[in-house]
C-alpha positions in Angstrom: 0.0 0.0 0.0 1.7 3.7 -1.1 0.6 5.4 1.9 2.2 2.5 4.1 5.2 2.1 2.5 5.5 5.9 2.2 5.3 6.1 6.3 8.3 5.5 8.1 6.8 6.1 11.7 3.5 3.2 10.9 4.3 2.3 14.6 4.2 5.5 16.1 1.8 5.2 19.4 -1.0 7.4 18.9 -2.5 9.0 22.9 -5.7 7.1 23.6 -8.9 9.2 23.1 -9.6 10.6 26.3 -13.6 11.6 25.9 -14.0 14.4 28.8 -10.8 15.9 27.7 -10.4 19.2 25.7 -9.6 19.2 22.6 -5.9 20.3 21.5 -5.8 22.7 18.6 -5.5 20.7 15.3 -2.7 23.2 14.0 -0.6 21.0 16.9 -1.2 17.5 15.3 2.3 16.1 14.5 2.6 15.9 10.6 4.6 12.3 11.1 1.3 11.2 11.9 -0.7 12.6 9.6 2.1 11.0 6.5 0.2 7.7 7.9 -3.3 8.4 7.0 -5.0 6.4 5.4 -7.8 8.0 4.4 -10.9 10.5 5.9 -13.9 10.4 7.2 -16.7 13.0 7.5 -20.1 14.4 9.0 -22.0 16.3 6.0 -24.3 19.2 7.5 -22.5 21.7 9.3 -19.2 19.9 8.9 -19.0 19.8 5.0 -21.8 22.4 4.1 -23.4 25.4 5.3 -26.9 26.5 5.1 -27.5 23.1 3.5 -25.2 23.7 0.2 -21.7 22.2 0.2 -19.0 24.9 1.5 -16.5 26.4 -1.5 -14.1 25.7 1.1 -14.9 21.5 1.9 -15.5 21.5 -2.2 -12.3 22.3 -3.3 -10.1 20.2 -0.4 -12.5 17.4 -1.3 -11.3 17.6 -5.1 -7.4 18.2 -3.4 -8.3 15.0 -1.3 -9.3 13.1 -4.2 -6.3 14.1 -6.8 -3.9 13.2 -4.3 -5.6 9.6 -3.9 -6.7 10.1 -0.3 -10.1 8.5 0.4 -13.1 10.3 1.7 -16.0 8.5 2.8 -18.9 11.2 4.4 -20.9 9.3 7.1 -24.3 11.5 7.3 -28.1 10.9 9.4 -29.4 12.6 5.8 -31.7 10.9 3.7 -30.8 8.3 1.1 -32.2 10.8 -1.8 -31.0 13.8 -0.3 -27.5 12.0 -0.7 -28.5 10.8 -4.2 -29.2 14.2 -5.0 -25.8 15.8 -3.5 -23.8 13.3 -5.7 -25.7 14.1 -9.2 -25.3 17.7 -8.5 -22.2 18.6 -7.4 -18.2 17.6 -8.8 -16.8 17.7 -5.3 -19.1 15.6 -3.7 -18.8 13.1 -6.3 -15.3 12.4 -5.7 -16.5 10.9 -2.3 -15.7 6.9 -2.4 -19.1 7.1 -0.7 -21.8 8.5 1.6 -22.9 6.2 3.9 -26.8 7.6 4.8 -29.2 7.6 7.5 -27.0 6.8 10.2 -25.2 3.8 9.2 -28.3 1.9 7.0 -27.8 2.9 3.1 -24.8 3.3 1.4 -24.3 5.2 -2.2 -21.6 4.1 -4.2 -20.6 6.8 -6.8 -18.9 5.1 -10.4 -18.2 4.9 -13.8 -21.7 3.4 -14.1 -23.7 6.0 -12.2 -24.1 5.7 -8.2 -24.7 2.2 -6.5 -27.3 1.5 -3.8 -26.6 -1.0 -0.6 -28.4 -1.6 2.6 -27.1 -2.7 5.8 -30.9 -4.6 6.5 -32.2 -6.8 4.2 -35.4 -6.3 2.5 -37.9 -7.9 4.4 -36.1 -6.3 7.8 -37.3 -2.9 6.0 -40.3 -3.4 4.9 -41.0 -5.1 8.6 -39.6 -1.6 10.0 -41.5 0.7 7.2 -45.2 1.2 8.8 -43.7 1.3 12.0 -41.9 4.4 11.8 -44.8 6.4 10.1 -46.6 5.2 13.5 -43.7 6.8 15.5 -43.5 9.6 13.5 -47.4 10.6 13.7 -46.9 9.8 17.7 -44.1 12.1 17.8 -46.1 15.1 15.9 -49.1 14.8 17.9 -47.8 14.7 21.5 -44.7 16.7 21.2 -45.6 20.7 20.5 -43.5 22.1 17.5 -42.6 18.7 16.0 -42.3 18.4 12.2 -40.9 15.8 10.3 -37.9 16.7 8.4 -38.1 18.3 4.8 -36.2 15.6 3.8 -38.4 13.3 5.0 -39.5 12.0 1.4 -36.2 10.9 0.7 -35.7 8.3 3.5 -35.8 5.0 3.4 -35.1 3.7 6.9 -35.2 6.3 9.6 -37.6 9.3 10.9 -36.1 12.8 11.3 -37.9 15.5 13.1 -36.7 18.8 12.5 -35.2 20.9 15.3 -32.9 24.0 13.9 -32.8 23.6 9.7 -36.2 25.2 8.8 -38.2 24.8 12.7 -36.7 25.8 16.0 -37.1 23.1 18.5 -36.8 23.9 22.0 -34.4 21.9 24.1 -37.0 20.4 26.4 -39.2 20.0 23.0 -35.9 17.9 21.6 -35.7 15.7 24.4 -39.2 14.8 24.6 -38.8 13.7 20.7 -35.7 11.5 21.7 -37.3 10.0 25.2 -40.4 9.4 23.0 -38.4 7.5 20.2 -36.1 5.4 22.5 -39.5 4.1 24.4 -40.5 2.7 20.7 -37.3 0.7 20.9 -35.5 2.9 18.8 -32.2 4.0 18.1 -32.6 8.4 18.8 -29.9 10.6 17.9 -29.7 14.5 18.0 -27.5 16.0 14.3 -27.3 20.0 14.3 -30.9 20.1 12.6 -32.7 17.3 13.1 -33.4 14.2 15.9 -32.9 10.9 13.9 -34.7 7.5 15.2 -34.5 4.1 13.4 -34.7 0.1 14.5 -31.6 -1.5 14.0 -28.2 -2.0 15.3 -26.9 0.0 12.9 -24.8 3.4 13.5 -22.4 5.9 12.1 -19.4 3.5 13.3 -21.0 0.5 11.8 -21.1 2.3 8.6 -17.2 3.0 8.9 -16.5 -0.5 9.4 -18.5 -1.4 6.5 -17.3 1.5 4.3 -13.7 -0.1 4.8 -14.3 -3.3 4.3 -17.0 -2.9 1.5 -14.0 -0.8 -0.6 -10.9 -1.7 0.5 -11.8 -5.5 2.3 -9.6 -4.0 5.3 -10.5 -4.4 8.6 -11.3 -0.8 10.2 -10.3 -2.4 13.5 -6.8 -3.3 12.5 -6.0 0.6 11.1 -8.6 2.9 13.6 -5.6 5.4 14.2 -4.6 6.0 10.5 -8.2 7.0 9.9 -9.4 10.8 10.3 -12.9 11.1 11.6 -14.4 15.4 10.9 -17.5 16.4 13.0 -19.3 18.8 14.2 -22.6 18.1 16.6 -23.4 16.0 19.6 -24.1 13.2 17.4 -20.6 12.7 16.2 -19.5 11.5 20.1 -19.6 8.0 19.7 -17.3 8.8 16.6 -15.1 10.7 18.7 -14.7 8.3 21.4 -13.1 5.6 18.7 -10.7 7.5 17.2 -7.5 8.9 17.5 -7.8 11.5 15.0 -11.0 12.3 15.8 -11.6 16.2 14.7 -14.6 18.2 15.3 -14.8 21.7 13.2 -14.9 25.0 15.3 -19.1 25.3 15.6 -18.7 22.2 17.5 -18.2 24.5 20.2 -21.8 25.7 20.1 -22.7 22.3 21.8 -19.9 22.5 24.6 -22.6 22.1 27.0 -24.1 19.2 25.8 -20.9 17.1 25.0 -19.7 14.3 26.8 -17.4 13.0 24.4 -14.8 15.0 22.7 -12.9 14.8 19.8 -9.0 14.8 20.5 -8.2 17.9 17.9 -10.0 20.9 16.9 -9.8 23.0 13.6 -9.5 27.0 13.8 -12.2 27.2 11.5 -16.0 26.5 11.2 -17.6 23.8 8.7 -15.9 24.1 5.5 -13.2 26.1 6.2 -12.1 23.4 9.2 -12.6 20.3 6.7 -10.3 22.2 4.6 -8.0 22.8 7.8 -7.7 18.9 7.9 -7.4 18.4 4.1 -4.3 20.7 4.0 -2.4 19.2 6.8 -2.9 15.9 5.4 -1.6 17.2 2.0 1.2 19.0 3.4 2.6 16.2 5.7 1.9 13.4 2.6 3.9 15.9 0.1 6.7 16.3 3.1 6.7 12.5 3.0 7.6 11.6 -0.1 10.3 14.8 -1.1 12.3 13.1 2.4 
């Protein structure tokens, strides 16, 4: 593997996550570590775009990312057609290996054939699923005040989304009453930076990342967890955080300092596209350093 052989510190110990810790700035992060990445993954909303269209910023490091053969796979609680769309529509985003969607369950495959569709349930498992979450979703509208489903809503294919901060404001007691309400179904409930996900299923943002890397590369994400760059931004990127090394949120992260109990071991200077693009440079710089030495 180039990115291997190019590393001459592969060994290098790595700190161990430590969740309630602060995050160190990620100017600091040691560019013989970075030489060893393997690849990068993301959050979308808030992390890669801003007021729902990708950032000029996150656009052009993706296309950076992509010429210099780094892999990008975005991990994102958005729909599966939402993600469909992004991919038809815009260059940058099209360079992704892939989006994995709706927390872990769908995955979109962009090629030279046009963009391939997998599940992580099998067919009957969502059709079993499909009428029950339009009876959570009609439970959550009527007995929590304010609740709306997500715009996006049409687009979905194995989760519920109710919107809290992309076109409704959701008070915090309103957005706790939605997640309560959905974990008491037996769901899955987790809280982006504009909407409160719930689904049935094991499935999760880190089971998409193992699958990502073994579905493209048949690696084992377990075997190479701190040559991996995970970029978020929101409360629902802590479980992320928590597994690895190179965890990174993006600046707004800092909006939800009270309401993080995991942290992410770096943080960029600057917000959503501007701190991907942070991350994409260092990468770039400290592969280019590697290879002139």
């Amino acid at each position: 593997m180039r990115t291997r052989a190019l590393c001459k510190t592969w060994q290098m110990p790595l700190p161990t996550p430590v969740p309630t810790a602060l995050p160190r700035p990620w100017a600091q992060c040691p560019p013989a570590v970075l030489a060893c990445v393997l690849g990068v993954m993301t959050d979308i909303d808030d992390t890669l775009t801003a007021g729902g269209r990708l950032d000029p910023l996150a656009a052009s490091a993706l296309l950076r990312l992509a010429q210099a053969g780094v892999p990008v796979v975005a991990i994102t609680g958005r729909p599966l057609g939402w993600s469909a769309d992004l991919l038809r529509s815009d260059r940058a985003a099209a360079s992704l290996r892939a989006i994995v969607a709706e927390n872990g369950a769908v995955a979109l495959l962009p090629g030279a054939g046009g963009v391939r569709i997998e599940y992580a349930q099998d067919a009957a498992t969502r059709e079993h699923h499909a009428r029950r979450l339009q009876q959570v979703l009609a439970r959550v509208v009527a007995e929590v005040p304010g609740a709306r489903p997500a715009r996006d809503s049409a687009g979905r294919a194995t989760d519920i989304a109710i919107d809290h901060s992309e076109f409704t404001q959701l008070p915090a007691d309103g957005i706790a009453r939605v997640v309560a309400l959905m974990r008491a179904e037996g769901m899955q409930a987790t809280v982006s930076s504009i909407h409160v996900n719930g689904w049935f299923g094991e499935h999760d943002k880190f089971s998409g990342a193992v699958w990502m890397v073994r579905r493209l590369f048949e690696r084992v994400l377990a075997d190479e967890l701190d040559h991996w760059i995970y970029v978020g931004d929101s409360t629902n990127d802590q479980a992320m955080f928590g597994r690895f090394a190179l965890s990174v949120g993006v600046a707004n992260l800092l909006h939800f300092r009270d309401q993080l109990h995991t942290w992410p071991a770096w943080i960029t200077q600057g917000e959503r596209g501007a701190g991907f693009a942070e991350v994409a440079a260092a990468v770039l710089a400290a592969r280019a350093a590697s290879v002139g030495a």
